[in-house]
C-alpha atoms as a printed R data frame, in Angstrom:
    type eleno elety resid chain resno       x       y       z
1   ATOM     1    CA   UNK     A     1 -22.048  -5.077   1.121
2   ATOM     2    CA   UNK     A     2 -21.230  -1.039   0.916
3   ATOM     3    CA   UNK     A     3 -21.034  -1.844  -3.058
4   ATOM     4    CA   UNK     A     4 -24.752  -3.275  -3.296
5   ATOM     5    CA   UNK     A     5 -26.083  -0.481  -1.073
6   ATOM     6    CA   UNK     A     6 -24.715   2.031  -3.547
7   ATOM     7    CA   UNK     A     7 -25.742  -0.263  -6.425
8   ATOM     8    CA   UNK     A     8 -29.900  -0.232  -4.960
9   ATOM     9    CA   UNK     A     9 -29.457   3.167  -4.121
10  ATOM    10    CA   UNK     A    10 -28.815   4.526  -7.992
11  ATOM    11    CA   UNK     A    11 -30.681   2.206  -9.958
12  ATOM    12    CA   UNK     A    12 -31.406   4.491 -12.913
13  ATOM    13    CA   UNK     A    13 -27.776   5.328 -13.239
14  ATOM    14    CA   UNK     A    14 -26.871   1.480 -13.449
15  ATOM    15    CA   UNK     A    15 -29.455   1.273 -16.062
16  ATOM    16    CA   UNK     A    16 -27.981   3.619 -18.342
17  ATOM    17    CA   UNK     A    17 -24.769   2.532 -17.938
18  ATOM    18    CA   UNK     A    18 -25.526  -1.040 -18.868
19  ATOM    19    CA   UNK     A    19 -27.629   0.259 -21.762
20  ATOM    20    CA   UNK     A    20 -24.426   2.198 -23.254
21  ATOM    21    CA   UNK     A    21 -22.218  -0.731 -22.360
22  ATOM    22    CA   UNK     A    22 -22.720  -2.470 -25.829
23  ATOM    23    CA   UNK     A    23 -21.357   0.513 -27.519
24  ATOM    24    CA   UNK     A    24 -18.928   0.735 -25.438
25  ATOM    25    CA   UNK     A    25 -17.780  -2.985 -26.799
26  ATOM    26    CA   UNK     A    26 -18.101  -2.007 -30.519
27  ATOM    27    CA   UNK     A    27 -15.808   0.766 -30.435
28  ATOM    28    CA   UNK     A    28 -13.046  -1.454 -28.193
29  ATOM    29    CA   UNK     A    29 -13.735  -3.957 -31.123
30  ATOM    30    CA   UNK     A    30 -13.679  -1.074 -33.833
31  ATOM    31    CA   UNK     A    31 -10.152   0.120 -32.737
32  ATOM    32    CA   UNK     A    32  -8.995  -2.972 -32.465
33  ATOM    33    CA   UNK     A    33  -9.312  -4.926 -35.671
34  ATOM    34    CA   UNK     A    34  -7.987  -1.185 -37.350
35  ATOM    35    CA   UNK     A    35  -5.124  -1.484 -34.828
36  ATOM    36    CA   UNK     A    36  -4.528  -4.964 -35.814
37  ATOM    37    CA   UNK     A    37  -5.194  -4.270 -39.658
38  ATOM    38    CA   UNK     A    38  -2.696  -1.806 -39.883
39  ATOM    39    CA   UNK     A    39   0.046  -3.400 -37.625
40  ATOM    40    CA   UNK     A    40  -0.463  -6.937 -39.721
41  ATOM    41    CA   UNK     A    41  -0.199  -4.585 -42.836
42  ATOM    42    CA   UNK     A    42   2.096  -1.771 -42.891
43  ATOM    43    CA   UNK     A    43   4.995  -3.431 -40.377
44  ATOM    44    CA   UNK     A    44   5.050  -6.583 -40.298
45  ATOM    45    CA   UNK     A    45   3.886  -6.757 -44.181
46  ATOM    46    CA   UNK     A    46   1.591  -9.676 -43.707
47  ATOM    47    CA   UNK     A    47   4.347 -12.196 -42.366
48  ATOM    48    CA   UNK     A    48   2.685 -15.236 -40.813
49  ATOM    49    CA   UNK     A    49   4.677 -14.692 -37.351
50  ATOM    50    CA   UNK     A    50   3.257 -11.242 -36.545
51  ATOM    51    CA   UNK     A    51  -0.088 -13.616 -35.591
52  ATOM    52    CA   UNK     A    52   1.865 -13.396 -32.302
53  ATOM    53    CA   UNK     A    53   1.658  -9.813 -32.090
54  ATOM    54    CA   UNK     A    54  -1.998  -9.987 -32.883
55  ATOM    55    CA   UNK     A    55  -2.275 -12.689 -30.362
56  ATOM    56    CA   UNK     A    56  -0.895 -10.035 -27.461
57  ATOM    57    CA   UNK     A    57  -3.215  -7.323 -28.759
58  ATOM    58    CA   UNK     A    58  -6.050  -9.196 -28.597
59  ATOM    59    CA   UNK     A    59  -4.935  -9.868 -24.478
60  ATOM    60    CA   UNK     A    60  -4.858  -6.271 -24.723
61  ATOM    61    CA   UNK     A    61  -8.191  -5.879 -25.687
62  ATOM    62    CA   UNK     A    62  -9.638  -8.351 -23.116
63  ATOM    63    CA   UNK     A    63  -7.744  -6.410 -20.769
64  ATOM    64    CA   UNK     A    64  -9.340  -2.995 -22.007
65  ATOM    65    CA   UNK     A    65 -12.723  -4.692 -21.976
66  ATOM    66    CA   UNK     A    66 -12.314  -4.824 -18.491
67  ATOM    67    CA   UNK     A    67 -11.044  -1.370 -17.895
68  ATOM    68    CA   UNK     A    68 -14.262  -0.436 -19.271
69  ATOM    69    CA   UNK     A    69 -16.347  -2.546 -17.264
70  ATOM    70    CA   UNK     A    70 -14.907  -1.109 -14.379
71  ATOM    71    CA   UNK     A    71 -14.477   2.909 -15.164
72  ATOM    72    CA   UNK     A    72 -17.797   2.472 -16.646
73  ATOM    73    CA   UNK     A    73 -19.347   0.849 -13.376
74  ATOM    74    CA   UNK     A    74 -17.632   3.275 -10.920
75  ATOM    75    CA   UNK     A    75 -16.773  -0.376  -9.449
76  ATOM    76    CA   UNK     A    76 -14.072  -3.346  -9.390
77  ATOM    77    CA   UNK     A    77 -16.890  -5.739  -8.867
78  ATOM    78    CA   UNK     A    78 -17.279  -9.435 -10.584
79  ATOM    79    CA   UNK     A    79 -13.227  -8.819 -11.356
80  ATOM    80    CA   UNK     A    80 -11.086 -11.599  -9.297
81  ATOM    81    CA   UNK     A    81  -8.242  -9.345  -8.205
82  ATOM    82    CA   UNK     A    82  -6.386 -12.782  -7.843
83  ATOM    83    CA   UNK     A    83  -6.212 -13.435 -11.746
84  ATOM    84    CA   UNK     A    84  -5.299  -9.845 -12.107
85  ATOM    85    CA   UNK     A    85  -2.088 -10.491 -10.016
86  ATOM    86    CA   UNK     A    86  -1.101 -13.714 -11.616
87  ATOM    87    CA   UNK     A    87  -1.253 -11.907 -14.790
88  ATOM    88    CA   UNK     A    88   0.718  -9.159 -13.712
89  ATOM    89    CA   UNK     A    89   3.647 -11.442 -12.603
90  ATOM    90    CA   UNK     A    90   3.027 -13.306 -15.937
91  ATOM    91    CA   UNK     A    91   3.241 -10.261 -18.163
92  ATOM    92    CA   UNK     A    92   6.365  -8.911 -16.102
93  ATOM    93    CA   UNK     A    93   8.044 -11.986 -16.498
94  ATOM    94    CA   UNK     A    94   7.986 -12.276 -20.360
95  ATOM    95    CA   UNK     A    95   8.577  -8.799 -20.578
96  ATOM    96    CA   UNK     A    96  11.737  -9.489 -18.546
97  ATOM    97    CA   UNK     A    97  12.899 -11.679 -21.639
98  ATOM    98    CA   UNK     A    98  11.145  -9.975 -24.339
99  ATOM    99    CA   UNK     A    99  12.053  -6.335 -23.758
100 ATOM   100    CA   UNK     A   100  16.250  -6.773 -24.899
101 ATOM   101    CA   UNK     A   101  16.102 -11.156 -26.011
102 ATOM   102    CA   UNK     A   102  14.859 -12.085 -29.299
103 ATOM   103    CA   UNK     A   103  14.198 -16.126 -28.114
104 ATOM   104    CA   UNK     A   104  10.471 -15.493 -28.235
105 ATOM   105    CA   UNK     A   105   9.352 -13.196 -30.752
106 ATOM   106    CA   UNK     A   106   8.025 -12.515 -33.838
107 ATOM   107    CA   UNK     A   107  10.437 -12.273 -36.628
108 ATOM   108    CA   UNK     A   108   8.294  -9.858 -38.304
109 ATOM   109    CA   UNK     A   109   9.167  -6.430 -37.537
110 ATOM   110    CA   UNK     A   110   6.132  -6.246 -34.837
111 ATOM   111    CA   UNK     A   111   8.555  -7.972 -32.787
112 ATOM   112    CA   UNK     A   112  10.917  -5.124 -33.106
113 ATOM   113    CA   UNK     A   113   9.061  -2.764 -30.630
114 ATOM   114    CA   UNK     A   114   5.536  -2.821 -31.113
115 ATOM   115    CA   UNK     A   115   4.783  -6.690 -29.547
116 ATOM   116    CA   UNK     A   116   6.576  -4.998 -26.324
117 ATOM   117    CA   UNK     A   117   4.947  -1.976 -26.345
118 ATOM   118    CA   UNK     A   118   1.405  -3.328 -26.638
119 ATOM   119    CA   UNK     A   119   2.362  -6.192 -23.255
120 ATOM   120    CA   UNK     A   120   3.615  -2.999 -21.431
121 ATOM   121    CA   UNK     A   121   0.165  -1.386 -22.192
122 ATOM   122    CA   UNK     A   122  -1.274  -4.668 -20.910
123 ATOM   123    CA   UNK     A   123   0.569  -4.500 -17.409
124 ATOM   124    CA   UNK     A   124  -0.200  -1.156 -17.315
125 ATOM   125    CA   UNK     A   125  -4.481  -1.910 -17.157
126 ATOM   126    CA   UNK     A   126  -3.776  -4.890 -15.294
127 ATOM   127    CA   UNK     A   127  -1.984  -2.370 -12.577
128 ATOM   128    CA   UNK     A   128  -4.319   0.326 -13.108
129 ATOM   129    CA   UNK     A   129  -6.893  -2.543 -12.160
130 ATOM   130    CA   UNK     A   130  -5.276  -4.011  -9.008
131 ATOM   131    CA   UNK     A   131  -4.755  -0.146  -7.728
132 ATOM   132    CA   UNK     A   132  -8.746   0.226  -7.980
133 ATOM   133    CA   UNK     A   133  -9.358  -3.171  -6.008
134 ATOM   134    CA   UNK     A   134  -7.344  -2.596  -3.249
135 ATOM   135    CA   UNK     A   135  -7.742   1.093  -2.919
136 ATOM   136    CA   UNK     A   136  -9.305   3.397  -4.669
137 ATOM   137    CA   UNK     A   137 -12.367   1.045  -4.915
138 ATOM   138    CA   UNK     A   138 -11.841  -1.907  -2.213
139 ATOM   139    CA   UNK     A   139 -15.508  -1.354  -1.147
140 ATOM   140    CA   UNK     A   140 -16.897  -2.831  -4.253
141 ATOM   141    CA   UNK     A   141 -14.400  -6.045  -4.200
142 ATOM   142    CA   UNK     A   142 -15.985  -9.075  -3.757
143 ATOM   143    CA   UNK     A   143 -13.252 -10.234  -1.674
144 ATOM   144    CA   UNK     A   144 -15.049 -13.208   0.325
145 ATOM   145    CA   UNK     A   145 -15.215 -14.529  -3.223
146 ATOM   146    CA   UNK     A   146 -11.792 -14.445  -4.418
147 ATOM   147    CA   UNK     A   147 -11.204 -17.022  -2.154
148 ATOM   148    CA   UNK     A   148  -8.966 -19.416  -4.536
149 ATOM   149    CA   UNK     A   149  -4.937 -19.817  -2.945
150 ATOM   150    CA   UNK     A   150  -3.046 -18.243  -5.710
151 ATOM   151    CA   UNK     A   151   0.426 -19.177  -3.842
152 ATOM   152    CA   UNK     A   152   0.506 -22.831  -4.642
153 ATOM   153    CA   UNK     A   153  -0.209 -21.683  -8.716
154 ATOM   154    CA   UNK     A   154   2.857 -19.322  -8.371
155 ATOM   155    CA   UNK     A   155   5.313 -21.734  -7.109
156 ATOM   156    CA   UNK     A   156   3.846 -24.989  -8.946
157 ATOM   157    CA   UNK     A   157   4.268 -22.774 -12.678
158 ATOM   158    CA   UNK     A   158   7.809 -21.377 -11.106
159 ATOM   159    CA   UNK     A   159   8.914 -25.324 -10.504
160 ATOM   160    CA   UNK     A   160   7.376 -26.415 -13.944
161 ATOM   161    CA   UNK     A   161   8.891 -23.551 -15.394
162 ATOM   162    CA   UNK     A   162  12.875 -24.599 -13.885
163 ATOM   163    CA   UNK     A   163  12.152 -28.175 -15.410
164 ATOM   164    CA   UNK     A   164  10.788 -27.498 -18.591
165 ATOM   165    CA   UNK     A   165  11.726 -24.070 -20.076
166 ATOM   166    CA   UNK     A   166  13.204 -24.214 -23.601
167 ATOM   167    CA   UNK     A   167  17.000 -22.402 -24.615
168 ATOM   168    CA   UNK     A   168  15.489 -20.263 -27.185
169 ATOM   169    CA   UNK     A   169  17.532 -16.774 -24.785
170 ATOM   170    CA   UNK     A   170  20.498 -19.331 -24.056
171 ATOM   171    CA   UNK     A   171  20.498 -17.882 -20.543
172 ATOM   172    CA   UNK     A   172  18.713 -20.081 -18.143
173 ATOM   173    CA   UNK     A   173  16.803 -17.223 -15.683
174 ATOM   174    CA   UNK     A   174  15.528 -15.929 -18.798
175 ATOM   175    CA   UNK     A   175  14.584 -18.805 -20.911
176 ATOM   176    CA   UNK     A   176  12.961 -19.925 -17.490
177 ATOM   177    CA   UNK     A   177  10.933 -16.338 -16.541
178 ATOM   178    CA   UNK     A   178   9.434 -16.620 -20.070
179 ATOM   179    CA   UNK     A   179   8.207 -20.234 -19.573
180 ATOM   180    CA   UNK     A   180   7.096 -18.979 -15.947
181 ATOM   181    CA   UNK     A   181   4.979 -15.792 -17.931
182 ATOM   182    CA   UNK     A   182   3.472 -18.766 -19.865
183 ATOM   183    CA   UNK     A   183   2.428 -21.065 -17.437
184 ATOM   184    CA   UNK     A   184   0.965 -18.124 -15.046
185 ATOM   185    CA   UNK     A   185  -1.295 -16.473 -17.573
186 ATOM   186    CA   UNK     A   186  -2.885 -20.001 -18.836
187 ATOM   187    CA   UNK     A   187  -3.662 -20.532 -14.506
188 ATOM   188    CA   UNK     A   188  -4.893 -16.806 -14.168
189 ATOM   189    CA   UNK     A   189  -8.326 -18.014 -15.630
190 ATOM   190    CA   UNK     A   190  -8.891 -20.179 -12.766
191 ATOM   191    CA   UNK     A   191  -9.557 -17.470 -10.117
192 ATOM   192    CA   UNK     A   192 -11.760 -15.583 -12.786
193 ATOM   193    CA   UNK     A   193 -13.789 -19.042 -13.432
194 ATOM   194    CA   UNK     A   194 -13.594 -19.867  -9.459
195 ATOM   195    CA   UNK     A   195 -15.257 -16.158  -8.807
196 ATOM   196    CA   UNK     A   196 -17.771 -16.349 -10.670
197 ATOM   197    CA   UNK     A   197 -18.552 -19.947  -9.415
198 ATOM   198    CA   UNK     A   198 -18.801 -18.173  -6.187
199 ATOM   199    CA   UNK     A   199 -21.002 -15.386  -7.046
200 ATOM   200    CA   UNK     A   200 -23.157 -17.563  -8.662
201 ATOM   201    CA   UNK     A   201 -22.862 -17.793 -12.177
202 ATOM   202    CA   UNK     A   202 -23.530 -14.514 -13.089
203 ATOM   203    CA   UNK     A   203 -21.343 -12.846 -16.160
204 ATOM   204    CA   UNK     A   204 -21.875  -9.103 -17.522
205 ATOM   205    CA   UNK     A   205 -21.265  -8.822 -21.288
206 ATOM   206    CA   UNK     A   206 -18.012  -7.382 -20.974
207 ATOM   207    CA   UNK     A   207 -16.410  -9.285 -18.527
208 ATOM   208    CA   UNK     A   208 -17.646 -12.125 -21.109
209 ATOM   209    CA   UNK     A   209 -16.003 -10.720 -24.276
210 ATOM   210    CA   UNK     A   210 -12.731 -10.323 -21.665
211 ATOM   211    CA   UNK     A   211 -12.663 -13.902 -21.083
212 ATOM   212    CA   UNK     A   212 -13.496 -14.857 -24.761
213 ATOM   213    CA   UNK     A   213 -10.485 -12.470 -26.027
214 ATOM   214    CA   UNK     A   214  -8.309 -14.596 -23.500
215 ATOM   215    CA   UNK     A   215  -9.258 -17.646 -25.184
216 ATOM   216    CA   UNK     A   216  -8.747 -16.025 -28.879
217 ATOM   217    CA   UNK     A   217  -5.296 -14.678 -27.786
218 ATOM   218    CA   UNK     A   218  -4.190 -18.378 -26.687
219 ATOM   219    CA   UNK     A   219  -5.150 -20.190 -29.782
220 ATOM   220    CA   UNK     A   220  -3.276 -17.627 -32.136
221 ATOM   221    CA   UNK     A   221  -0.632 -18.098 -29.538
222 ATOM   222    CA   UNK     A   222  -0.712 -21.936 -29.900
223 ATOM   223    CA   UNK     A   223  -1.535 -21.969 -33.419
224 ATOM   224    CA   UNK     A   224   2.086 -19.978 -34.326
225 ATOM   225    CA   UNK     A   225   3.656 -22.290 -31.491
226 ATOM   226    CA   UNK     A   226   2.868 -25.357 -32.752
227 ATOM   227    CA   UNK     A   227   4.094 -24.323 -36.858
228 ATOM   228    CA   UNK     A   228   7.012 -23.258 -34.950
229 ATOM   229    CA   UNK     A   229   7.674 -26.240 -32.742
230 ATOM   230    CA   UNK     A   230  10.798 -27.972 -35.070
231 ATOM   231    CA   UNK     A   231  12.020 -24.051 -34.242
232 ATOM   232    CA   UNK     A   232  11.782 -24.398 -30.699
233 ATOM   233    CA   UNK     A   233  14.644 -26.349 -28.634
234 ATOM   234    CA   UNK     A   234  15.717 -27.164 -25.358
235 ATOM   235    CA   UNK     A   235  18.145 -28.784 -23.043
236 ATOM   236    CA   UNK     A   236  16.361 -32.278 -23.655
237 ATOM   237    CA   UNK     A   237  16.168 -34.448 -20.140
238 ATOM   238    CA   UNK     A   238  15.650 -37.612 -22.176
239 ATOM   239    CA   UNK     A   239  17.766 -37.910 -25.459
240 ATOM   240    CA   UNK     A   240  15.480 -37.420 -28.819
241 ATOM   241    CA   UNK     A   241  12.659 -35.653 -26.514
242 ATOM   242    CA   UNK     A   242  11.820 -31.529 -27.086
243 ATOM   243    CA   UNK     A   243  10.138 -31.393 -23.507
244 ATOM   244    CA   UNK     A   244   9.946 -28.005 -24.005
245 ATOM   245    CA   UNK     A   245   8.024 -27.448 -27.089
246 ATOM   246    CA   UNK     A   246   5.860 -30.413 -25.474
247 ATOM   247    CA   UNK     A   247   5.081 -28.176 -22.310
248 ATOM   248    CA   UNK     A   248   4.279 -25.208 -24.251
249 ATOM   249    CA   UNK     A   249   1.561 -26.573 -26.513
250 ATOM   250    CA   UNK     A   250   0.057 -28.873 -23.609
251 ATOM   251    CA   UNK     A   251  -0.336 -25.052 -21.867
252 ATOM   252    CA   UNK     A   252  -2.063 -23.788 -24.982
253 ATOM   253    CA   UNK     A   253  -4.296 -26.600 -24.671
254 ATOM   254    CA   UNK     A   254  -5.258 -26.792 -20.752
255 ATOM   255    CA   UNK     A   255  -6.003 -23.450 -21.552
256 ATOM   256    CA   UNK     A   256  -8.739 -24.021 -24.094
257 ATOM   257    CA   UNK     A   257 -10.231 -26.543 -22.240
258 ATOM   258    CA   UNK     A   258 -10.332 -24.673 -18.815
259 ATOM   259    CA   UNK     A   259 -12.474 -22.255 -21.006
260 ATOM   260    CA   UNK     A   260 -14.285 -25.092 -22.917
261 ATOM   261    CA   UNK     A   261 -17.595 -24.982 -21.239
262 ATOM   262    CA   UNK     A   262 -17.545 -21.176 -20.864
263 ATOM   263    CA   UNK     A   263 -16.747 -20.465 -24.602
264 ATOM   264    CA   UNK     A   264 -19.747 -22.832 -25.422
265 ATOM   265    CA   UNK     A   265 -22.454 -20.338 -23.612
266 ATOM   266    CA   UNK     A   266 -20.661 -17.410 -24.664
267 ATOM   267    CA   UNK     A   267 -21.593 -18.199 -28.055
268 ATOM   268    CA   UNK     A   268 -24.803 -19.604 -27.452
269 ATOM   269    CA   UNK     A   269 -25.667 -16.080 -25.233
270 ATOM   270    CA   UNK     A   270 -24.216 -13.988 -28.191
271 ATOM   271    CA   UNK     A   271 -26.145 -15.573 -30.538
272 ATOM   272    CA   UNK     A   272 -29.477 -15.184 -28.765
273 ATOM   273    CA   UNK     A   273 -28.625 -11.806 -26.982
274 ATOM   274    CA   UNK     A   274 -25.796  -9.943 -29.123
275 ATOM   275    CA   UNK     A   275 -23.006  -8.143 -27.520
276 ATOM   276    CA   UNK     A   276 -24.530  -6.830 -24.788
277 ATOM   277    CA   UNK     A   277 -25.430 -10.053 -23.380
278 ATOM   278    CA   UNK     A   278 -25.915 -11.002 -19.332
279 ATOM   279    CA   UNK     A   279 -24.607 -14.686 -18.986
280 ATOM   280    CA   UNK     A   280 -26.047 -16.913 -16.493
281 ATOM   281    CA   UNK     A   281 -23.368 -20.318 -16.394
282 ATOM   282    CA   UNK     A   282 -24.315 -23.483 -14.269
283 ATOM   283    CA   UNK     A   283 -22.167 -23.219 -11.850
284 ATOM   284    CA   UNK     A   284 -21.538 -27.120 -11.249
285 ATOM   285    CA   UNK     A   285 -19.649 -26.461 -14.937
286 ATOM   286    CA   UNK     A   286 -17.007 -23.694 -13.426
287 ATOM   287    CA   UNK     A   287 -15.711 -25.827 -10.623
């Protein structure tokens, strides 16, 4: 309520800031693809595995997309603080693995450092985020909103994860954590879609592009996952069956189709808009 008071009360600033937002967007975009360019080119010399590294920077970039939105705004609001903490537990539980095991990463030499470094960039937003929604800028969370139990996700993808992780570490915790950072980060959508259900279907352009870049990031992610899956082994519970490989393409997938009918506007509001679009979803498609 104390957010949309502020909001009415400097209308004229909120008007330029949504007018500069667009550029805002191009230069995230700008960096990025020379980031990317120059990673894919001058370390990991155009292997096909570094598309995993370009898979985490483009999580990165939905991830500054919303750092934007939010410096830019002076506000946390239409964020879901709940898909900001599932991510953070996802991203510091791959890290756990990733930062000293080689099980899951690139072969390239963007696995040797700079695939960690960009995730640990990534947590860092995704704190710097959480530390503006519950203080420094709690009076513009939309906290009545957030309203989707994020428990029952943690300890359903924690159980999955004991079942089904693969032996790619050889060391069960950590074979397990990374299958856990997998599972959490496909469910983090789900408050994001659930919030904006509840505030009524409205998306701002960049919060958009951040949920687009999530879907991007997951079907590089699948797309090296599933030339890799003969790679990928496991502890089989039925003789002859990889359930691991199995679980981790099925995750790809759900998460592609969670953001199915959302992806189809997005491109339909680009297209008629450009960047700097304001997305209005039905909101009988997000539940």
């Amino acid at each position: 309520m104390l957010g949309a008071m502020m909001a009415s009360n400097q209308p004229s600033a909120m008007a330029d800031k949504k007018q500069s937002t667009p550029t805002s967007i191009k230069a995230a975009y700008g960096i990025f693809a020379v980031a990317a360019l120059a990673v894919w080119h001058f370390v990991a010399n155009g292997e096909f595995s570094s598309i995993m590294t370009m898979a985490v920077m483009i999580q990165c970039l939905a991830y500054l997309l919303l750092t934007l939105k939010s410096t830019a705004e002076g506000s946390v609001s239409g964020i879901s603080a709940k898909c900001l903490i599932l991510e953070a537990v996802a991203l510091a539980s791959r890290l756990s693995s990733t930062t000293w095991l080689n099980g899951y990463l690139p072969v390239d030499a963007s696995g040797d450092f700079v695939y960690q470094a960009v995730e640990v960039f990534t947590l860092l937003m995704v704190l710097f985020l959480l530390h503006r929604t519950f203080s420094t800028h709690r009076f513009s969370y939309q906290e009545d909103a957030d309203s989707l139990p994020v428990l029952p996700i943690m300890a359903g993808c924690f159980l999955l994860s004991v079942l089904l992780h693969a032996d790619m570490n050889a060391r069960h915790l950590f074979d397990t954590l990374w299958m856990n950072g997998l599972f959490l980060s496909v469910m983090s959508v789900l408050p994001q879609l659930w919030f904006i259900n509840k505030t009524g279907g409205l998306v701002q352009a960049c919060t958009g592009h951040y949920i687009a870049m999530l879907a991007v990031s997951r079907a590089l992610s699948g797309t090296f996952m599933w030339h890799a899956r003969h790679d990928i082994t496991c502890e089989p519970w039925v003789q002859g069956v990889n359930h691991a490989i199995w679980a981790i393409l099925a995750a790809h997938v759900l998460h592609l189709v969670l953001l199915g009918d959302f992806g189809y506007y997005y491109v339909k509001a680009i297209m008629s808009q450009g960047l700097g679009f304001k997305l209005e979803l039905p909101c009988a498609d997000m539940v």
